[in-house]
MARSELUM-623727 format. One record per residue (C-alpha): residue in three letters; residue number from 1; y, x, z. Coordinates in steps of 0.05 Angstrom, whole numbers, plus 5000, padded with zeros to 4 digits. Example, Ala and Ser with C-alpha at 12.3 -4.5 7.8 and 13.67 -1.06 7.14 Angstrom:
2
+------+------+------+------+------+
! resn ! resi !   c2 !   c1 !   c3 !
+------+------+------+------+------+
!  Ala !    1 ! 4910 ! 5246 ! 5156 !
!  Ser !    2 ! 4979 ! 5273 ! 5143 !
+------+------+------+------+------+
***
This chain:
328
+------+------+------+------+------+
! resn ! resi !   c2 !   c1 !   c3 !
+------+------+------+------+------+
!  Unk !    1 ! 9365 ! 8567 ! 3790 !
!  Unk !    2 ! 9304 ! 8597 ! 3761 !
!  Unk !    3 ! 9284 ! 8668 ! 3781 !
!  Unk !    4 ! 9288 ! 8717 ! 3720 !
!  Unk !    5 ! 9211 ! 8749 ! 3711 !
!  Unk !    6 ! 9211 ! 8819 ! 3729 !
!  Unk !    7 ! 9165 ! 8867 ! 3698 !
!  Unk !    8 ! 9158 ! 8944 ! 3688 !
!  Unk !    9 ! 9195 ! 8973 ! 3639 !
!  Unk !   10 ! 9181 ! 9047 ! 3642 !
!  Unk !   11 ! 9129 ! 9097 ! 3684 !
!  Unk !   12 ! 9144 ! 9171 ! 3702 !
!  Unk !   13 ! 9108 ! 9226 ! 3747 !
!  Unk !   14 ! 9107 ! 9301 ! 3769 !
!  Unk !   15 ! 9062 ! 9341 ! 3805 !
!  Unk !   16 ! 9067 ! 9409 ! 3822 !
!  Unk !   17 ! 9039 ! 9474 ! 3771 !
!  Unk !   18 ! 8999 ! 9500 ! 3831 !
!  Unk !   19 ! 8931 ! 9482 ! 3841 !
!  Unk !   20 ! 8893 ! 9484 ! 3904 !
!  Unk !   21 ! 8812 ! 9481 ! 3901 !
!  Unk !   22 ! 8764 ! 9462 ! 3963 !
!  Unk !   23 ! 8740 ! 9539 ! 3946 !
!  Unk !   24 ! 8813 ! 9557 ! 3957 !
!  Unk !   25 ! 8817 ! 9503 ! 4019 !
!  Unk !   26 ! 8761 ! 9542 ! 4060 !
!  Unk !   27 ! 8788 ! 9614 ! 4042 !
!  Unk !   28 ! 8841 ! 9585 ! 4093 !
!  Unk !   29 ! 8803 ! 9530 ! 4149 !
!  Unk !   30 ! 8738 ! 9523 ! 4159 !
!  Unk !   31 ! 8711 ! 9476 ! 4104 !
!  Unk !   32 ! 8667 ! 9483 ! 4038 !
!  Unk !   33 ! 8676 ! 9447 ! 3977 !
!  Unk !   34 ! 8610 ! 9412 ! 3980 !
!  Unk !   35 ! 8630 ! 9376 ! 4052 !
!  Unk !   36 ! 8703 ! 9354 ! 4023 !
!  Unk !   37 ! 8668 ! 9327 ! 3953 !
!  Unk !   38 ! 8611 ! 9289 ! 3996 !
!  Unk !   39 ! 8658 ! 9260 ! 4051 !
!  Unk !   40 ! 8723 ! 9252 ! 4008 !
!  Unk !   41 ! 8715 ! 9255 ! 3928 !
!  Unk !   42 ! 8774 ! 9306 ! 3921 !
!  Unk !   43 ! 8760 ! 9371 ! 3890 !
!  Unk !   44 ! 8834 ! 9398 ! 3877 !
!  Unk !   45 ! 8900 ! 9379 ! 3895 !
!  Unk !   46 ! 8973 ! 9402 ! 3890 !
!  Unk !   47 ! 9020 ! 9441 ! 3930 !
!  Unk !   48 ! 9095 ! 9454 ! 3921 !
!  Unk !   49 ! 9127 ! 9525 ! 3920 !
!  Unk !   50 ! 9169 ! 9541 ! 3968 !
!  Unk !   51 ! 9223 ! 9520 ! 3930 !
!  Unk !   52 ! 9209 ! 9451 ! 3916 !
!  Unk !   53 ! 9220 ! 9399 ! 3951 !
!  Unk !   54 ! 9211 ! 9318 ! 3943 !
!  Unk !   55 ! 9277 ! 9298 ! 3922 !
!  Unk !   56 ! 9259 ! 9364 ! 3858 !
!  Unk !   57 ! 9192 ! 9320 ! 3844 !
!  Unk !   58 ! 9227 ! 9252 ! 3848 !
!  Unk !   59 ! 9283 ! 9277 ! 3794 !
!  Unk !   60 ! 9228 ! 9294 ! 3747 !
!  Unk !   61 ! 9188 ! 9233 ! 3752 !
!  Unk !   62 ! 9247 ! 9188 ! 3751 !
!  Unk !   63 ! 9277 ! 9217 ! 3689 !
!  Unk !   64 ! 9210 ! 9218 ! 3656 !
!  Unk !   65 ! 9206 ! 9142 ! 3678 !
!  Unk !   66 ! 9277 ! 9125 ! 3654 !
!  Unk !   67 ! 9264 ! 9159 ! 3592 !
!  Unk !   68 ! 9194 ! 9112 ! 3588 !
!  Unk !   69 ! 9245 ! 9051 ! 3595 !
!  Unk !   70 ! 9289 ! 9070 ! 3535 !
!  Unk !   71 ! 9344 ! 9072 ! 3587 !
!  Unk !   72 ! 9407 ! 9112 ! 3606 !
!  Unk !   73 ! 9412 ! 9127 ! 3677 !
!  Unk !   74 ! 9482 ! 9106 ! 3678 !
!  Unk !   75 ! 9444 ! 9040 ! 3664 !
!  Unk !   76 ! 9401 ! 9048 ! 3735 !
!  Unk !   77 ! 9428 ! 8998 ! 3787 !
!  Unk !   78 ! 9394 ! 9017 ! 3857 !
!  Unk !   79 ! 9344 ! 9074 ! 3873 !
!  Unk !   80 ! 9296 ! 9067 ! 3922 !
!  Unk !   81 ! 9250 ! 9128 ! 3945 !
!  Unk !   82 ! 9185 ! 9115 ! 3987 !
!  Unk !   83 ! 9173 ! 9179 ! 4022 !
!  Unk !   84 ! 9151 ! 9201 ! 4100 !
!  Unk !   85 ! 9166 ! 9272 ! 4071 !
!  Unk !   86 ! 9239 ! 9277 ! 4047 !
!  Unk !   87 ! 9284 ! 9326 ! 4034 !
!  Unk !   88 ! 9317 ! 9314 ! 4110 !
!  Unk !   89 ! 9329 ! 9261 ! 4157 !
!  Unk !   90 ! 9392 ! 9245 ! 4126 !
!  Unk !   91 ! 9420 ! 9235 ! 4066 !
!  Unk !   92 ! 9375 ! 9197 ! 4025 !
!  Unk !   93 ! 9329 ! 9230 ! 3987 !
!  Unk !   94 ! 9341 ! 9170 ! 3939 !
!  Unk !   95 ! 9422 ! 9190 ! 3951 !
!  Unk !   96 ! 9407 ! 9265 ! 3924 !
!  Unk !   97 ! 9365 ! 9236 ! 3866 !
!  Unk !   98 ! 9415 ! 9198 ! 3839 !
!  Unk !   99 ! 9471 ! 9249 ! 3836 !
!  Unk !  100 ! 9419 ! 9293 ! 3803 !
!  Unk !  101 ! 9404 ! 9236 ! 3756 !
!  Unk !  102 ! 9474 ! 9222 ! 3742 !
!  Unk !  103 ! 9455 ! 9147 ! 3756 !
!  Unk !  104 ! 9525 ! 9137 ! 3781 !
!  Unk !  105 ! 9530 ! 9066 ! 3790 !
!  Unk !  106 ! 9465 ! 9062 ! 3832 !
!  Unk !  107 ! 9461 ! 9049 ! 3902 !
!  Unk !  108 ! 9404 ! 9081 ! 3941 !
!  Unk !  109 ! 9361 ! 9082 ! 4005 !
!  Unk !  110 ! 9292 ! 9112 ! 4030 !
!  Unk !  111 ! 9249 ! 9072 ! 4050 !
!  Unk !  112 ! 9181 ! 9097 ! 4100 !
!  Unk !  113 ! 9119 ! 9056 ! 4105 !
!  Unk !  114 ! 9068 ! 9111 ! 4089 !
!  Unk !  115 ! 9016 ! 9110 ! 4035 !
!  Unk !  116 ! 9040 ! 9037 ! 4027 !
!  Unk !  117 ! 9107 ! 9058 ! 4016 !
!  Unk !  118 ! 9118 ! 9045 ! 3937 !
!  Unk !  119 ! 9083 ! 8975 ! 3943 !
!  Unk !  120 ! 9135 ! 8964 ! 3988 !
!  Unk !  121 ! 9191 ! 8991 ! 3954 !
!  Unk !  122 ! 9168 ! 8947 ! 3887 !
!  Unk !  123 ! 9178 ! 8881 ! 3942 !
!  Unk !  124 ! 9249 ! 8902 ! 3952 !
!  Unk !  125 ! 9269 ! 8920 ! 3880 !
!  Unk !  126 ! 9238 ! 8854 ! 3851 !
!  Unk !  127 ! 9284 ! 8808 ! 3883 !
!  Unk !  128 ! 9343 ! 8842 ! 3869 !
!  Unk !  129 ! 9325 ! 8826 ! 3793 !
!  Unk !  130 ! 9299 ! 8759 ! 3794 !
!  Unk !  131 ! 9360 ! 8730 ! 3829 !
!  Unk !  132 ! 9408 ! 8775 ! 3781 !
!  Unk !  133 ! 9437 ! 8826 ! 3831 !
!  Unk !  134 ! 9417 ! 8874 ! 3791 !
!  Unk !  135 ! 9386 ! 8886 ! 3725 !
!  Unk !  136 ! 9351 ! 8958 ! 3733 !
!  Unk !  137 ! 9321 ! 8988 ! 3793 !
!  Unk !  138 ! 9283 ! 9058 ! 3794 !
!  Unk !  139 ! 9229 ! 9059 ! 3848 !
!  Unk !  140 ! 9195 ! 9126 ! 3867 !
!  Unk !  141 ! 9145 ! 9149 ! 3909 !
!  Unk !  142 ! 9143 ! 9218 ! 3927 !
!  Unk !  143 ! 9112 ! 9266 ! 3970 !
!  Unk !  144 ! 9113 ! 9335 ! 3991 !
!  Unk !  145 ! 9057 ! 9338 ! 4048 !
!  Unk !  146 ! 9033 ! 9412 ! 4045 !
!  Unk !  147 ! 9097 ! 9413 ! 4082 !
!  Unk !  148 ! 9068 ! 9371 ! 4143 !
!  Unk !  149 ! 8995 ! 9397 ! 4142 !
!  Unk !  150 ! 8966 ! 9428 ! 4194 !
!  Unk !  151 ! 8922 ! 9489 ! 4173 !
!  Unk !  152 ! 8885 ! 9487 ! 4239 !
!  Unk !  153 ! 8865 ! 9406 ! 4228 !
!  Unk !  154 ! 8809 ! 9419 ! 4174 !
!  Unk !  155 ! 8794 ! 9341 ! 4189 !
!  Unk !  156 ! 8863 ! 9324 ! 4152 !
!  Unk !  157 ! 8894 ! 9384 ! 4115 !
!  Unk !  158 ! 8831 ! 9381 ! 4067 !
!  Unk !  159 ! 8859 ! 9314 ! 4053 !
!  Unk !  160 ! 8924 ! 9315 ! 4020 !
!  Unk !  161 ! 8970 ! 9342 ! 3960 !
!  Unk !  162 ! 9042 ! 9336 ! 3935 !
!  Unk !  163 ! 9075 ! 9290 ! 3881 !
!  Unk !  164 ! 9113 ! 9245 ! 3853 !
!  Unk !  165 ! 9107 ! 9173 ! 3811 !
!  Unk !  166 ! 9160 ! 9127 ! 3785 !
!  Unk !  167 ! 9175 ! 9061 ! 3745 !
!  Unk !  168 ! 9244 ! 9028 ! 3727 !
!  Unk !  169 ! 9241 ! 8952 ! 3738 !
!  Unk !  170 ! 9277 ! 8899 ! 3690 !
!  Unk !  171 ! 9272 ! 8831 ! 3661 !
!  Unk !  172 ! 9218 ! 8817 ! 3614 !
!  Unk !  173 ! 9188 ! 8757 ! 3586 !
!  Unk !  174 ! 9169 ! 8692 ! 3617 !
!  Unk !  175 ! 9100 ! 8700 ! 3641 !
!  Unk !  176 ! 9097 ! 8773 ! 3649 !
!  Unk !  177 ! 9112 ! 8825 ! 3702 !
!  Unk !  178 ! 9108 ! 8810 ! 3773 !
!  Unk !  179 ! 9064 ! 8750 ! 3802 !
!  Unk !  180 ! 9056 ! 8763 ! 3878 !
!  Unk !  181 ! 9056 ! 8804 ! 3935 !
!  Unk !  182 ! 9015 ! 8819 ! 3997 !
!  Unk !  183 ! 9043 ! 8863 ! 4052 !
!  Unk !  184 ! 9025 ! 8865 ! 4119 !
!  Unk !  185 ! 9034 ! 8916 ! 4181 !
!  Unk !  186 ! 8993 ! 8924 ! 4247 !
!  Unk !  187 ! 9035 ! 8966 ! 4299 !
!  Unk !  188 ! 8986 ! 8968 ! 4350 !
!  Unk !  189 ! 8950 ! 9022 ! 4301 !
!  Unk !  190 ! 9013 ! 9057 ! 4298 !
!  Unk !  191 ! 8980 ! 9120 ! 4335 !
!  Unk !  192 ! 8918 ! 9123 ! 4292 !
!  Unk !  193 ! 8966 ! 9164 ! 4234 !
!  Unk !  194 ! 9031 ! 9205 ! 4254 !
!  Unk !  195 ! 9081 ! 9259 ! 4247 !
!  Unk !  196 ! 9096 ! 9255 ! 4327 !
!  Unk !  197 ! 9158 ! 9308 ! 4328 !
!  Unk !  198 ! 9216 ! 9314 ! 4299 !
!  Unk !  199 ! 9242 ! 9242 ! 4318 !
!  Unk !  200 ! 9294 ! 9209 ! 4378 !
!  Unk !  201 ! 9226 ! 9209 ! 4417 !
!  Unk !  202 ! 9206 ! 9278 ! 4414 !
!  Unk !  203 ! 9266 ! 9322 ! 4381 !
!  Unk !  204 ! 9239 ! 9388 ! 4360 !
!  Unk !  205 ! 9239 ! 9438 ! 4411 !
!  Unk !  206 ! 9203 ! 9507 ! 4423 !
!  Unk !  207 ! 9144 ! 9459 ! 4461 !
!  Unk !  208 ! 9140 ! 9406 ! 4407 !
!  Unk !  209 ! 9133 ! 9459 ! 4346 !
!  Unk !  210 ! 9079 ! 9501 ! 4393 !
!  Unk !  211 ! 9040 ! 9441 ! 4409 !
!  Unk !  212 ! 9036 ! 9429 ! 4328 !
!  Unk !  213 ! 9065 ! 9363 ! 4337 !
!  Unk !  214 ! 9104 ! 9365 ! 4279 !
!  Unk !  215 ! 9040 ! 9363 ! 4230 !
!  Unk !  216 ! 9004 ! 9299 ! 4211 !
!  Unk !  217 ! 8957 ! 9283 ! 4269 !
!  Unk !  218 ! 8902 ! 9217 ! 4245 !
!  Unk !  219 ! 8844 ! 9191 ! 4275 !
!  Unk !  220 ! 8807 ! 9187 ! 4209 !
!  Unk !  221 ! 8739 ! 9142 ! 4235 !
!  Unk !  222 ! 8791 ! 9090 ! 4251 !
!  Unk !  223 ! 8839 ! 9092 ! 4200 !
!  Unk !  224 ! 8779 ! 9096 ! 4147 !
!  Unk !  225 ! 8749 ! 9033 ! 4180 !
!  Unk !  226 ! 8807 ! 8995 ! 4172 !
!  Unk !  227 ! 8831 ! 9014 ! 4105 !
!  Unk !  228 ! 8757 ! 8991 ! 4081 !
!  Unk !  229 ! 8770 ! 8927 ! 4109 !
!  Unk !  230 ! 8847 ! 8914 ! 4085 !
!  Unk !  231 ! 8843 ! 8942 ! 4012 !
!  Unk !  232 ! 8797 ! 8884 ! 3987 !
!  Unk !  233 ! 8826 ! 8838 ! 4028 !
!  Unk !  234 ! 8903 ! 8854 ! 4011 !
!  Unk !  235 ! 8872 ! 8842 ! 3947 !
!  Unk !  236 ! 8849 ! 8775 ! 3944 !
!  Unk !  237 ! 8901 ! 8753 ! 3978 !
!  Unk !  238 ! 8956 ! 8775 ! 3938 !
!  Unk !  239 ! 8915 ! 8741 ! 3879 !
!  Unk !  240 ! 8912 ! 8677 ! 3915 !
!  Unk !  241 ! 8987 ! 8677 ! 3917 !
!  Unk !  242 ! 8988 ! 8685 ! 3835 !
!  Unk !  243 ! 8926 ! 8630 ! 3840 !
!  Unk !  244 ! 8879 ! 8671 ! 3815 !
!  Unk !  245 ! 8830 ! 8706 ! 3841 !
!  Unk !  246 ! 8777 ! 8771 ! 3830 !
!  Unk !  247 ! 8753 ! 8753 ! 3764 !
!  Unk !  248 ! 8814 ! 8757 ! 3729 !
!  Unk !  249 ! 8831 ! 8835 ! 3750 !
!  Unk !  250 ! 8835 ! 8868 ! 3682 !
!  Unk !  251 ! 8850 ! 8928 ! 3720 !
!  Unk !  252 ! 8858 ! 8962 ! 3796 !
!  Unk !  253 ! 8897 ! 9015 ! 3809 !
!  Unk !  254 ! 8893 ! 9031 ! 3888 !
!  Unk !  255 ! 8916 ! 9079 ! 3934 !
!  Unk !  256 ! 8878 ! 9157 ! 3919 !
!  Unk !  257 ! 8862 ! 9161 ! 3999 !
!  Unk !  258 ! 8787 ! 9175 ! 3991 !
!  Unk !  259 ! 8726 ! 9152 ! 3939 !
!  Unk !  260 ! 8682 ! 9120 ! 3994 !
!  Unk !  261 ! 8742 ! 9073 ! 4012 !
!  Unk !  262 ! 8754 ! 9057 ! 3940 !
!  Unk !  263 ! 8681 ! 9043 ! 3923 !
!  Unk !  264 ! 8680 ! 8994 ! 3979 !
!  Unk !  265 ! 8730 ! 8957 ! 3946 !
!  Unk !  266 ! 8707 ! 8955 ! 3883 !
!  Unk !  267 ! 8640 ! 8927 ! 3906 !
!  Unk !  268 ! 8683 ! 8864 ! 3949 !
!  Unk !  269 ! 8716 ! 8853 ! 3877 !
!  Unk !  270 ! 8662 ! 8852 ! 3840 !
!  Unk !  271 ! 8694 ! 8907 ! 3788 !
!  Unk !  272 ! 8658 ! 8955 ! 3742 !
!  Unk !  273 ! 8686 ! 9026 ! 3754 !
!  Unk !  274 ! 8721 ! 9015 ! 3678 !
!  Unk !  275 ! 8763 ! 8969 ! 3712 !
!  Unk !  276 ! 8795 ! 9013 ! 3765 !
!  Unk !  277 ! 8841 ! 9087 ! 3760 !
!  Unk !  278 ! 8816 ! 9153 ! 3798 !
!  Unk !  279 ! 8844 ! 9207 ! 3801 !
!  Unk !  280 ! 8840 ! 9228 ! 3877 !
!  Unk !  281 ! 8788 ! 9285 ! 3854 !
!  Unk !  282 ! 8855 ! 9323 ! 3813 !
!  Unk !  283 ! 8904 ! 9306 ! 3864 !
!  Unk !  284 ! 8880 ! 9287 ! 3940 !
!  Unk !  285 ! 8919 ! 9237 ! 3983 !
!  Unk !  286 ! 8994 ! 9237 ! 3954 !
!  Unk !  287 ! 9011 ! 9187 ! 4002 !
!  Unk !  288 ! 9066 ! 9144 ! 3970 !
!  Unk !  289 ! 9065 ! 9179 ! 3893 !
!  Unk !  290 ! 8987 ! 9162 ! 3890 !
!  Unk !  291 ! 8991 ! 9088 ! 3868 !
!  Unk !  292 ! 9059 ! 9106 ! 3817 !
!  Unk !  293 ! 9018 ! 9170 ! 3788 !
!  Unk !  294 ! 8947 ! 9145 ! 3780 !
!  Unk !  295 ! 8994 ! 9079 ! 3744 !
!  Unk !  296 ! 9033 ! 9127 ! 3694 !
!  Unk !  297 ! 8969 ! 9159 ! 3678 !
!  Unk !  298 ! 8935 ! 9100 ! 3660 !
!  Unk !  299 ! 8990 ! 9083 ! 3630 !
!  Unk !  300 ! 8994 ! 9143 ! 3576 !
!  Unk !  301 ! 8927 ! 9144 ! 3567 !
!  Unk !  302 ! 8922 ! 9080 ! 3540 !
!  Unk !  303 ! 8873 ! 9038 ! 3595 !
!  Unk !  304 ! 8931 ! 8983 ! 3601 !
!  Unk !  305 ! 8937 ! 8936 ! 3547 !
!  Unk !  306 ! 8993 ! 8884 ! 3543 !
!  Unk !  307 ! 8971 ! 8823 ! 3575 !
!  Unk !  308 ! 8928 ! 8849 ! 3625 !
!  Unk !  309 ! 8935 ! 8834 ! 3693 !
!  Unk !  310 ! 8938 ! 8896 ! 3748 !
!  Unk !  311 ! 8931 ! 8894 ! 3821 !
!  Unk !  312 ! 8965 ! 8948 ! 3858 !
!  Unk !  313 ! 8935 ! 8962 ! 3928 !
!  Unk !  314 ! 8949 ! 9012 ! 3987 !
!  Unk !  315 ! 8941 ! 9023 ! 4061 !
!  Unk !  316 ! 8976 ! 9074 ! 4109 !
!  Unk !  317 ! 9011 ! 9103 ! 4168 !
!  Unk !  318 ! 9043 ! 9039 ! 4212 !
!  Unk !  319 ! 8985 ! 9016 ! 4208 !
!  Unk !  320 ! 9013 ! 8979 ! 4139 !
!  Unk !  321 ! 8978 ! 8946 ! 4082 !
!  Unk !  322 ! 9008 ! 8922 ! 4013 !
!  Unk !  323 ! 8977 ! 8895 ! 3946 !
!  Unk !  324 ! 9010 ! 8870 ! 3886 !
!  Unk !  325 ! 8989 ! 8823 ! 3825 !
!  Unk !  326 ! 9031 ! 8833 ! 3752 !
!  Unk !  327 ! 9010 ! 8826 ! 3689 !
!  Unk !  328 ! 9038 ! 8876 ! 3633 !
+------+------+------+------+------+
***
């Protein structure tokens, strides 16, 4: 039985109204905007209001995305949310999505693998469609992080902002859509990035939330070491797996985590800054809604041309790793 190609169908995002300078940044940690510019590339991000949360930034993006496919969402067959911030434990923010959708013939799960997250979501949604299990699947990536930042961290909370991307995946035409897929997790690095509280390990108590352990805590020498390293190299070897290889990237889109990171692997793929999306500067680290917003983007502004073939790369909290090879 042949596998049915899978492609992407429709894009979506939302970020938040407010936005939040460096200048605004240091009126509340020690910082300045010229040491988050020289060290990072961001100069603005998002934060949610207070009453926002992910599963109000997923809706958006998703219908925007659905709309994008020329869908219904009675016509969406299986949600799946990447997200380390959702709305609670439990249900599924996917779960609340979809009854706000009105997608009511979709299953749904989360799904956490940090900034990697939506690369990993995309490797779960595509088989459902090649082998015919289902025909549409909405994959978001969402993030509300101001919620997890810690104010008195000016090493991280500089770092990240709030948002949501999303596609709907279908059948398309032979040749097109999805070629490969690289993913990849290292465990022993699981300490390097975490949200320690909160969990079966250490349930909140008065201690936990006084000893800040419910913020995002990262070792960022070692995480940025190794996310130089894996990006170009999750890369090439998901392009290997289509059998091709750097010279036939018509265009990058990788995970907004930092411009130093990103510049390394443009250099290891030979790319002319043309080739690749930013838009880390406008929005920070998003986490899991960086690769599916800087995509729509490009999207709507007209940088992806039918035919061309993407790679989508990220790196984050697990330690995990994921790239992916399509061509629109």
């Amino acid at each position: 039985m042949s596998k049915i190609p899978v492609g992407i169908l429709g894009t979506g995002s939302a970020v938040p109204d407010q936005v939040v300078t460096n200048d605004d940044m240091a009126k509340r940690v020690d910082t300045n905007d010229e040491w988050i510019r020289t060290r990072t590339g961001i100069r603005e991000r998002r934060f949610a209001d207070e009453q926002t949360a992910s599963s109000d930034l997923a809706l958006l993006a998703g219908q925007r995305a659905i709309e994008a496919a020329g869908i219904t969402p009675e016509q969406i067959d299986m949600i799946i949310c990447a997200t380390v911030t959702p709305d609670m434990m439990f249900p599924a923010t996917a779960c609340l999505v979809q009854d706000r959708l009105g997608a009511t013939k979709a299953a749904a799960f989360d799904l956490s693998a940090g900034c990697s997250g939506f690369l990993y979501g995309l490797s779960c949604a595509v088989p459902m469609i090649e082998t015919g299990m289902h025909k549409h699947v909405l994959v978001i990536g969402v993030e509300t992080l101001s919620r997890i930042m810690d104010f008195e961290d000016r090493s991280t909370c500089v770092l990240f902002g709030d948002g949501a991307g999303a596609v709907v995946l279908g059948p398309t035409t032979e040749g097109r859509g999805f070629l490969s897929f690289e993913l990849g997790a290292d465990g022993s690095g699981g300490n390097l990035l975490k949200q320690e509280a909160g969990g079966s390990r250490n349930p909140a108590t008065q201690e936990t939330v006084l000893a800040r352990k419910h913020f995002i805590s990262m070792a960022g020498n070692e995480v940025f070491k190794f996310a130089v390293r894996i990006l170009g190299a999750a890369s090439e070897a998901a392009l290997k797996k289509a059998g091709l290889d750097k010279t036939d990237i018509d265009f990058l889109i990788p995970h907004q985590a930092n411009t130093r990171i990103i510049d390394a692997a443009i250099k290891r793929l030979d790319l002319s800054e043309e080739k690749v999306y930013v838009n880390l500067d406008r929005y920070g680290n998003m986490s899991s809604a960086s690769i599916p917003v800087a995509l729509d983007e490009a999207v709507r502004a007209g940088k992806i041309k039918e035919g061309d073939t993407l790679v989508l790369v990220g790196f984050g909290a697990g330690l995990t790793w994921g790239a992916t090879v399509l061509r629109w």
